[in-house]
Biopython code that builds the backbone (N, CA, C, O; Angstrom):
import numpy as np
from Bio.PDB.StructureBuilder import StructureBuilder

atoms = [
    (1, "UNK", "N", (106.995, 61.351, 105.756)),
    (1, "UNK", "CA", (106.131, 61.621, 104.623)),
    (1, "UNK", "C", (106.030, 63.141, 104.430)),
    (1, "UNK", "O", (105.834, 63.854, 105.415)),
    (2, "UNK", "N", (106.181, 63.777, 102.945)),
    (2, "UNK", "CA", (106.042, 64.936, 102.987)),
    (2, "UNK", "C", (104.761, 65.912, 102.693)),
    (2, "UNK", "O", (104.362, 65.909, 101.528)),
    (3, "UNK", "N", (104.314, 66.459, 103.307)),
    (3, "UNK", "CA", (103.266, 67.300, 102.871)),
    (3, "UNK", "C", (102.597, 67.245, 101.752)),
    (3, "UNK", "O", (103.151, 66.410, 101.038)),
    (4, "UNK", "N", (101.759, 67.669, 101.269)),
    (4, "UNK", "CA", (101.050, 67.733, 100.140)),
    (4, "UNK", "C", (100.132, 69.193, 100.033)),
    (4, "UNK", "O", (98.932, 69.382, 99.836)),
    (5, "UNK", "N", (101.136, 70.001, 100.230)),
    (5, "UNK", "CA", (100.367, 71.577, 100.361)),
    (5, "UNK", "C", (99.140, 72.163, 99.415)),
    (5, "UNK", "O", (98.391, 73.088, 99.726)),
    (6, "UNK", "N", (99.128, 71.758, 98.763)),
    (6, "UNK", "CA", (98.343, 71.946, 96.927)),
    (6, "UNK", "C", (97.165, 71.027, 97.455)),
    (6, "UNK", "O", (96.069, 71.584, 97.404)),
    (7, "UNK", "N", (97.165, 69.732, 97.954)),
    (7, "UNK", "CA", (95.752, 69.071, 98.668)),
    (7, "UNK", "C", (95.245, 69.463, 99.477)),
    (7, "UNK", "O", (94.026, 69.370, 99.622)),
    (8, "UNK", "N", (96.545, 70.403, 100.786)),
    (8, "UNK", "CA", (96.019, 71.528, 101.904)),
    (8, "UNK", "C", (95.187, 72.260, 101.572)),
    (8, "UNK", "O", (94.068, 72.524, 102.012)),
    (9, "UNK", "N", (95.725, 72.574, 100.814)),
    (9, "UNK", "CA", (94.650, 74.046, 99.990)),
    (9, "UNK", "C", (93.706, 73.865, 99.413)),
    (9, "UNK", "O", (92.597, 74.336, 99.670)),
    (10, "UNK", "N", (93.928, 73.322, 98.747)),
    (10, "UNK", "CA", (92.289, 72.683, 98.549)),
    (10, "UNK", "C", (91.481, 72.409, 98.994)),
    (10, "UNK", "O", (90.400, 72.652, 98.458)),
    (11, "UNK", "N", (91.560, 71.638, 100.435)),
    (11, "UNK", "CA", (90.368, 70.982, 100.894)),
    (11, "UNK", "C", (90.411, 71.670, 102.172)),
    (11, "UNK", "O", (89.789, 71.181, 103.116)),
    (12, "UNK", "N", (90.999, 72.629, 102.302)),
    (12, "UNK", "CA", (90.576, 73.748, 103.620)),
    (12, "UNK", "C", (90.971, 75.029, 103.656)),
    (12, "UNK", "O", (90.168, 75.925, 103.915)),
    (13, "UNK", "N", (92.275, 75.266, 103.396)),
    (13, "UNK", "CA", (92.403, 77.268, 102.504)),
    (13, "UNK", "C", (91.964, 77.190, 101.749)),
    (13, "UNK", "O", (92.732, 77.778, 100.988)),
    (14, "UNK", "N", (91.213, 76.894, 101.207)),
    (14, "UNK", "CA", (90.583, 77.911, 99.375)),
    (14, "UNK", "C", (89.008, 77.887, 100.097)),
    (14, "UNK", "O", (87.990, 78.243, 99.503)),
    (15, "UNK", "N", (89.046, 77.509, 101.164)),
    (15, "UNK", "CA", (87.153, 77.511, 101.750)),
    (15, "UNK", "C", (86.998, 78.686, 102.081)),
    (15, "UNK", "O", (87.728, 79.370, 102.798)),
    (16, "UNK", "N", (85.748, 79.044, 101.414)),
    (16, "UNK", "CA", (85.706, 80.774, 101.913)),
    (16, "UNK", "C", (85.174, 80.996, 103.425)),
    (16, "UNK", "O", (85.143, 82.219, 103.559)),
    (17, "UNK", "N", (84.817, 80.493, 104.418)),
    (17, "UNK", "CA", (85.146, 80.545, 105.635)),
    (17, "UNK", "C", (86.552, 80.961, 106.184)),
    (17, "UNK", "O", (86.785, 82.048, 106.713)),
    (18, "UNK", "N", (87.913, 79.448, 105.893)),
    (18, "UNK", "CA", (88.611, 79.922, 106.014)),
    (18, "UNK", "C", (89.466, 81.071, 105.755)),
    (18, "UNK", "O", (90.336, 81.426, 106.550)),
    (19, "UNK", "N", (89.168, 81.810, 104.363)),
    (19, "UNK", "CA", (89.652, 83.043, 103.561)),
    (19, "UNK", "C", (89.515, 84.275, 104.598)),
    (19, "UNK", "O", (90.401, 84.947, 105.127)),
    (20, "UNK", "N", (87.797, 84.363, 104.737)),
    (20, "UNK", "CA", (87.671, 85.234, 105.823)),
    (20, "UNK", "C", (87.798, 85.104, 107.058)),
    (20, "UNK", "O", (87.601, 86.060, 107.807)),
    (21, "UNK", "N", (88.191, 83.762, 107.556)),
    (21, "UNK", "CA", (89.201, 84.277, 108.754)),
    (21, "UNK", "C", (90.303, 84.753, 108.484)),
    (21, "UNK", "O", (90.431, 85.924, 108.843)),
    (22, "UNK", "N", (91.365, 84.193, 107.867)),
    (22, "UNK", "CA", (92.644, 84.872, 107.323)),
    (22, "UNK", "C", (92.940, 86.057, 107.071)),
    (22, "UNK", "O", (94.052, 86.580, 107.145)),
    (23, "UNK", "N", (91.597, 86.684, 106.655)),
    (23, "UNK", "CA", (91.277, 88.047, 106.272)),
    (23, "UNK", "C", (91.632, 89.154, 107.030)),
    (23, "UNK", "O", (92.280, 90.190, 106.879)),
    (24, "UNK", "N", (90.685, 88.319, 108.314)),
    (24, "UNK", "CA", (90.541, 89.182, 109.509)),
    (24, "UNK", "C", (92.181, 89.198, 110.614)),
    (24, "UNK", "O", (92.835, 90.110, 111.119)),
    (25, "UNK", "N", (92.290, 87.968, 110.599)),
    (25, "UNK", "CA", (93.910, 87.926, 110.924)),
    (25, "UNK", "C", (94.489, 88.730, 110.251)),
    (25, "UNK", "O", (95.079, 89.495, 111.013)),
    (26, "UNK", "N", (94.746, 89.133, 108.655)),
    (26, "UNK", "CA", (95.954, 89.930, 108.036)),
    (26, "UNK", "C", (95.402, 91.149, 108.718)),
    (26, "UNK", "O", (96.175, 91.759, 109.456)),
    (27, "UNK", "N", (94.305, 91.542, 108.590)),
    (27, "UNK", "CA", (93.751, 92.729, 108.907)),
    (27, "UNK", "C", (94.512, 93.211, 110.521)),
    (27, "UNK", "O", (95.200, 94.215, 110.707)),
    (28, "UNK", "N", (94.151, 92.203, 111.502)),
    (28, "UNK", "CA", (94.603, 92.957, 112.968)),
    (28, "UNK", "C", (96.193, 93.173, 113.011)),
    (28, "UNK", "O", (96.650, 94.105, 113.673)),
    (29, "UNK", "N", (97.026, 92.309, 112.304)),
    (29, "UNK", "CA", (98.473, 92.493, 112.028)),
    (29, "UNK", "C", (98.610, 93.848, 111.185)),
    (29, "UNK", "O", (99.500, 94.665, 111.417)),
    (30, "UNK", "N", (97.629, 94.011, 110.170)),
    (30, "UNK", "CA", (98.016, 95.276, 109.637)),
    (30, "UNK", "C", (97.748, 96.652, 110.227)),
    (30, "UNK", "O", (98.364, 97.717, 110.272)),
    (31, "UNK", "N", (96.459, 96.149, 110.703)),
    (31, "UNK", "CA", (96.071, 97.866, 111.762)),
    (31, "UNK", "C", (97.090, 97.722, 113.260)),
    (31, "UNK", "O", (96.917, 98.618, 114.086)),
    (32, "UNK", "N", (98.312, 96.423, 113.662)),
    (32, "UNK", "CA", (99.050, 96.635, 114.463)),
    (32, "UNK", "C", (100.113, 97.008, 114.180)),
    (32, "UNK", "O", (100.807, 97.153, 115.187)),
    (33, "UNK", "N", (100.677, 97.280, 113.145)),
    (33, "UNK", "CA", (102.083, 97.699, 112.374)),
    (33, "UNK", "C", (101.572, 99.182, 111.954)),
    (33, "UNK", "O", (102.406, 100.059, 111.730)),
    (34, "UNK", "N", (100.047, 99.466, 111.843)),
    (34, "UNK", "CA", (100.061, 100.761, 111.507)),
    (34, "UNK", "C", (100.169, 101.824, 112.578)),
    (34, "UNK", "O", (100.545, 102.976, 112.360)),
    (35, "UNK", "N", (99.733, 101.242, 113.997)),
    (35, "UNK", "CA", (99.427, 101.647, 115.060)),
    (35, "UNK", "C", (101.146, 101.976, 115.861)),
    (35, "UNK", "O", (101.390, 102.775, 116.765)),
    (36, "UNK", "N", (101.978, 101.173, 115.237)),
    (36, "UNK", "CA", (103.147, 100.735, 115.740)),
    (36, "UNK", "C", (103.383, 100.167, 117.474)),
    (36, "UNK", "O", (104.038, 100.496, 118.464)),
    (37, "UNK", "N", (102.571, 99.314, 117.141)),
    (37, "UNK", "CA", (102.676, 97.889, 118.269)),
    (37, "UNK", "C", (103.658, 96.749, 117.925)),
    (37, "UNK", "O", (104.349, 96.038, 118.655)),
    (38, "UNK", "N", (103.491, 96.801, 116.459)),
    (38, "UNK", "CA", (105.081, 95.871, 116.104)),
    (38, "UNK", "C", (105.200, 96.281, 114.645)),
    (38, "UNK", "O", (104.385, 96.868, 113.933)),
    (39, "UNK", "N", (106.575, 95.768, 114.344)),
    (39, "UNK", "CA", (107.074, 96.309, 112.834)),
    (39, "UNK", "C", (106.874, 95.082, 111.796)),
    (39, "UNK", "O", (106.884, 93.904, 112.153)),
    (40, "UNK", "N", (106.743, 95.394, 110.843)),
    (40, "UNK", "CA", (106.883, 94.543, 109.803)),
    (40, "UNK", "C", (108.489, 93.839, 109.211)),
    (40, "UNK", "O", (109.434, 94.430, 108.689)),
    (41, "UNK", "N", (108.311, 92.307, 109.555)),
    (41, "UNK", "CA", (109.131, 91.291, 109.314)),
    (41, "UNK", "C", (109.722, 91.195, 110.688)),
    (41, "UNK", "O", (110.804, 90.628, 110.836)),
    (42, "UNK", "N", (109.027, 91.755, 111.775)),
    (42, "UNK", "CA", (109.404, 91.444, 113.353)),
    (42, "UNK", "C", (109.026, 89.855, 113.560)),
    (42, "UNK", "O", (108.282, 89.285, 112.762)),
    (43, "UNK", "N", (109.529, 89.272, 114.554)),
    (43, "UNK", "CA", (109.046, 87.750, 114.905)),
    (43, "UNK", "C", (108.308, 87.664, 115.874)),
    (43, "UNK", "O", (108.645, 86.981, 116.841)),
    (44, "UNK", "N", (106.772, 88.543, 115.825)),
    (44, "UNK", "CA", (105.980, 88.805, 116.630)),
    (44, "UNK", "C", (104.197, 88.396, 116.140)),
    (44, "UNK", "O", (103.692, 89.118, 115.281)),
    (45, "UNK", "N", (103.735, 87.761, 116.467)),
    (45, "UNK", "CA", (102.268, 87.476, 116.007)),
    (45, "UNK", "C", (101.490, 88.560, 117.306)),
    (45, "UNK", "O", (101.829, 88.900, 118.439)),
    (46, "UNK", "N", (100.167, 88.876, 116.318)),
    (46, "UNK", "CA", (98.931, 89.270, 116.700)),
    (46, "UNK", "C", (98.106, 88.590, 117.520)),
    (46, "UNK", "O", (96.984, 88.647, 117.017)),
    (47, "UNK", "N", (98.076, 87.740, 118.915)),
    (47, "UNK", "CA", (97.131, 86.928, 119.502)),
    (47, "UNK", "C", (95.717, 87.361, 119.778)),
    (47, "UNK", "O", (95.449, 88.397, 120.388)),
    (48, "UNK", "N", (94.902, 86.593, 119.343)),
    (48, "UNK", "CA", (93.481, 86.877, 119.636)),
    (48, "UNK", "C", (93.456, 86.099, 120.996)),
    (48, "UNK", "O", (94.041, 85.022, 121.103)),
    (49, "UNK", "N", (92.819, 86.623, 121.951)),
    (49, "UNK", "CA", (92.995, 86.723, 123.249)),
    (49, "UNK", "C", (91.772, 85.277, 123.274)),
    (49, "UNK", "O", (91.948, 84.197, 123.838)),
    (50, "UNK", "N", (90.788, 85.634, 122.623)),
    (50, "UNK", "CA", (89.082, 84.475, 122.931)),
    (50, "UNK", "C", (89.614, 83.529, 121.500)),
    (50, "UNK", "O", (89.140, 82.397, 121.594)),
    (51, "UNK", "N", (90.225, 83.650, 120.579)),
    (51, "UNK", "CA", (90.798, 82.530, 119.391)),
    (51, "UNK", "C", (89.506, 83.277, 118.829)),
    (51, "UNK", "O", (88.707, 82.363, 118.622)),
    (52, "UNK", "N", (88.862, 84.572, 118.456)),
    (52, "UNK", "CA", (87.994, 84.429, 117.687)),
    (52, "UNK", "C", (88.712, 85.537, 116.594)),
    (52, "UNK", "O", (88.733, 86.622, 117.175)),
    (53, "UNK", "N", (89.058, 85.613, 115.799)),
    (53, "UNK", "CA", (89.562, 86.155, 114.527)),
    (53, "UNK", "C", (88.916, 87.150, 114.133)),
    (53, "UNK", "O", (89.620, 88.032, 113.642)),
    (54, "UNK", "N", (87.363, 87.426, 114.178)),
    (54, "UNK", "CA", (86.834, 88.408, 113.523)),
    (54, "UNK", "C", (86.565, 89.354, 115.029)),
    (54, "UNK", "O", (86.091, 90.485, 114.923)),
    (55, "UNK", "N", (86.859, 88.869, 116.198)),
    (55, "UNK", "CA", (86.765, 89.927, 116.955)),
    (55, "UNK", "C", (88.165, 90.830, 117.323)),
    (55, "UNK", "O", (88.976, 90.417, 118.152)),
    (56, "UNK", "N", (88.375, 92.390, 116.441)),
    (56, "UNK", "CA", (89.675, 92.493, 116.463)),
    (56, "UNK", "C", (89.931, 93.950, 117.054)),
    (56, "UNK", "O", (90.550, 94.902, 116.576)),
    (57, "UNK", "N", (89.086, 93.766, 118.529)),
    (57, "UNK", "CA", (88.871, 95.019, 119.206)),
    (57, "UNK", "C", (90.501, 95.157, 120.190)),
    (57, "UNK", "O", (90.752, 94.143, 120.841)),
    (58, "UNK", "N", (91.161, 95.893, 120.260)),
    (58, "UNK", "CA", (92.155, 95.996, 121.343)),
    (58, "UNK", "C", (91.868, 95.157, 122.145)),
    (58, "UNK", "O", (92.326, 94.050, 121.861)),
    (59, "UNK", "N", (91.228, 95.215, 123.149)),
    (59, "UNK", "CA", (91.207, 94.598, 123.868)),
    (59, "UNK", "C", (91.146, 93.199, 124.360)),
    (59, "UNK", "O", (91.043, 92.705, 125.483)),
    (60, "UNK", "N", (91.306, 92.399, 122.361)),
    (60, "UNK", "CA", (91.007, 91.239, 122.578)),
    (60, "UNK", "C", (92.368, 91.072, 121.694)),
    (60, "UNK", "O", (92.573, 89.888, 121.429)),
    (61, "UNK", "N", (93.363, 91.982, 121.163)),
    (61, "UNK", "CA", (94.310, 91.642, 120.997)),
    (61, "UNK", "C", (95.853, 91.774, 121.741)),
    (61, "UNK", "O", (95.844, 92.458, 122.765)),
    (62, "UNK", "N", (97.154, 91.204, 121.344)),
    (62, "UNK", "CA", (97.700, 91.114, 121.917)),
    (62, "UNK", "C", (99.361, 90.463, 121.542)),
    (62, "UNK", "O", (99.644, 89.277, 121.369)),
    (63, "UNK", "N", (100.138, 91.453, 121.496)),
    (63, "UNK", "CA", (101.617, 90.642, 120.719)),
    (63, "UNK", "C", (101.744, 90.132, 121.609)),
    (63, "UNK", "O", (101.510, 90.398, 122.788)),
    (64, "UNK", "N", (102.356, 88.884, 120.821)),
    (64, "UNK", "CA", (103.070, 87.710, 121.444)),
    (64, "UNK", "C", (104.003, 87.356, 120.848)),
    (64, "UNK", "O", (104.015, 87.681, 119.661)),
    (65, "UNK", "N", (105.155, 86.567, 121.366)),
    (65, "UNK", "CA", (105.735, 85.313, 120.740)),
    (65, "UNK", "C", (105.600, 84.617, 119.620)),
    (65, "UNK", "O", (104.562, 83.961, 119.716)),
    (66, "UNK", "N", (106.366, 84.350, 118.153)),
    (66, "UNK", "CA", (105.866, 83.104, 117.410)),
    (66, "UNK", "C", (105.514, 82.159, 118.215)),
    (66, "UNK", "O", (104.344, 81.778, 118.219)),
    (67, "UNK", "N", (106.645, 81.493, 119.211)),
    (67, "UNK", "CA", (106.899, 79.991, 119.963)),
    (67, "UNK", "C", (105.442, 80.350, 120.872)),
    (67, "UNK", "O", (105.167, 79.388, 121.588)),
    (68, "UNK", "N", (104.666, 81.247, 120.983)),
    (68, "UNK", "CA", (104.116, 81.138, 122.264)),
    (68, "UNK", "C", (102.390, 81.246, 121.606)),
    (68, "UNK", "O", (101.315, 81.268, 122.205)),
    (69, "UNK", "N", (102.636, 81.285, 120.504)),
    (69, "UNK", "CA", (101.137, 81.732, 119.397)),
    (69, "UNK", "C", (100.539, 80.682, 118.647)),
    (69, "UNK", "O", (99.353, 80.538, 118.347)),
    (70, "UNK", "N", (101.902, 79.693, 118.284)),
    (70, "UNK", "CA", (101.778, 78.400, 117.250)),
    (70, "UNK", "C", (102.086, 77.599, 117.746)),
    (70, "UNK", "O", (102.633, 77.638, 118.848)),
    (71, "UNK", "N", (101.801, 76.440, 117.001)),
    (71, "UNK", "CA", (102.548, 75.457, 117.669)),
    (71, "UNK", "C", (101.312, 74.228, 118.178)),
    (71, "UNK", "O", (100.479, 74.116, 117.279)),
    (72, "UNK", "N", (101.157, 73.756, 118.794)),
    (72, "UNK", "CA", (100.396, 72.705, 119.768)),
    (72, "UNK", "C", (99.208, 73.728, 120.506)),
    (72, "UNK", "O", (99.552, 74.698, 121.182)),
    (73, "UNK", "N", (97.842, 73.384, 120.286)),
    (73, "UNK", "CA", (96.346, 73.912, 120.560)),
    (73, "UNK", "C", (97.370, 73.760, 122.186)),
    (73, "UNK", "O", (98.213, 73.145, 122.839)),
    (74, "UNK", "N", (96.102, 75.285, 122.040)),
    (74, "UNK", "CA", (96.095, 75.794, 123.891)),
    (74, "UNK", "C", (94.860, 75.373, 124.630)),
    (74, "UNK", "O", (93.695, 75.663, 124.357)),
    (75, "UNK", "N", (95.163, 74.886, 125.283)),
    (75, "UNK", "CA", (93.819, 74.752, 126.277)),
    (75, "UNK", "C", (93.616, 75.699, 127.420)),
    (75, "UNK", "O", (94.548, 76.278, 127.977)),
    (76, "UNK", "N", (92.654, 75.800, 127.666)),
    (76, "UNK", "CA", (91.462, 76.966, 128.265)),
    (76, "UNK", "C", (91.559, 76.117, 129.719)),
    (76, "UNK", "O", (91.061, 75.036, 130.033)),
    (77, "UNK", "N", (92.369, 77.010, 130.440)),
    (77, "UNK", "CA", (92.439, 76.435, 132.006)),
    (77, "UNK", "C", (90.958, 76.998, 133.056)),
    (77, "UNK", "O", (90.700, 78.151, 133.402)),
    (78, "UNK", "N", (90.127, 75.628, 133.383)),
    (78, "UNK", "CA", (89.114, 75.891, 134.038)),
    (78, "UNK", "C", (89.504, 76.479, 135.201)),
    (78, "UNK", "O", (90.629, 76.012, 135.378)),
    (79, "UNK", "N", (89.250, 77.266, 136.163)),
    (79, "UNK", "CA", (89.262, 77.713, 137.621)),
    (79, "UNK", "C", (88.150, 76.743, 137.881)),
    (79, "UNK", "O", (87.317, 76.374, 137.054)),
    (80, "UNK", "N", (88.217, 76.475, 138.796)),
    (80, "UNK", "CA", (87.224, 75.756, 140.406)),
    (80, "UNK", "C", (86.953, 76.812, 141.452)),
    (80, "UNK", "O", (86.356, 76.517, 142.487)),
]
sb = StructureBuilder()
sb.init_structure("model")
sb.init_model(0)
sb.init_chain("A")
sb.init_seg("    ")
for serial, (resi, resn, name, xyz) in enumerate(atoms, 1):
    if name == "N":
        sb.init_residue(resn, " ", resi, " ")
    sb.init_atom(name, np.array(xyz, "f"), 0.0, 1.0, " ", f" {name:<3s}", serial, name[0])
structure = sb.get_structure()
């Protein structure tokens, strides 16, 4: 079955929640290409270290991998 991208968008990108996360994502990719941590049209994502998007302090960011950024939710390995 194929997608229905135009219903995607609708009923969860065009939410202004989601907008301003996106926001904040373009934002740490752009202050990392300005910084030159990676180049533009590299195959490198911006990882938020805690998954929180609007926190986009160094220290909570981090290049990575496409394959290692997307893909299948990460789970949060408990220590004992």
């Amino acid at each position: 079955m194929a997608r229905d991208y135009k219903k995607e968008y609708a009923e969860f990108h065009s939410k202004p929640e989601q907008k301003k996360r996106r926001a904040q994502r373009n934002t740490a990719r752009r202050r990392a290409v300005a910084a030159g941590t990676v180049k533009k049209g590299s195959k490198s994502d911006i990882h938020h270290r805690d998954g929180n998007p609007f926190n986009n302090k160094k220290s909570n960011l981090k290049v990575v991998a496409r394959k290692a950024n997307r893909g299948k939710l990460r789970v949060k390995r408990q220590h004992s």
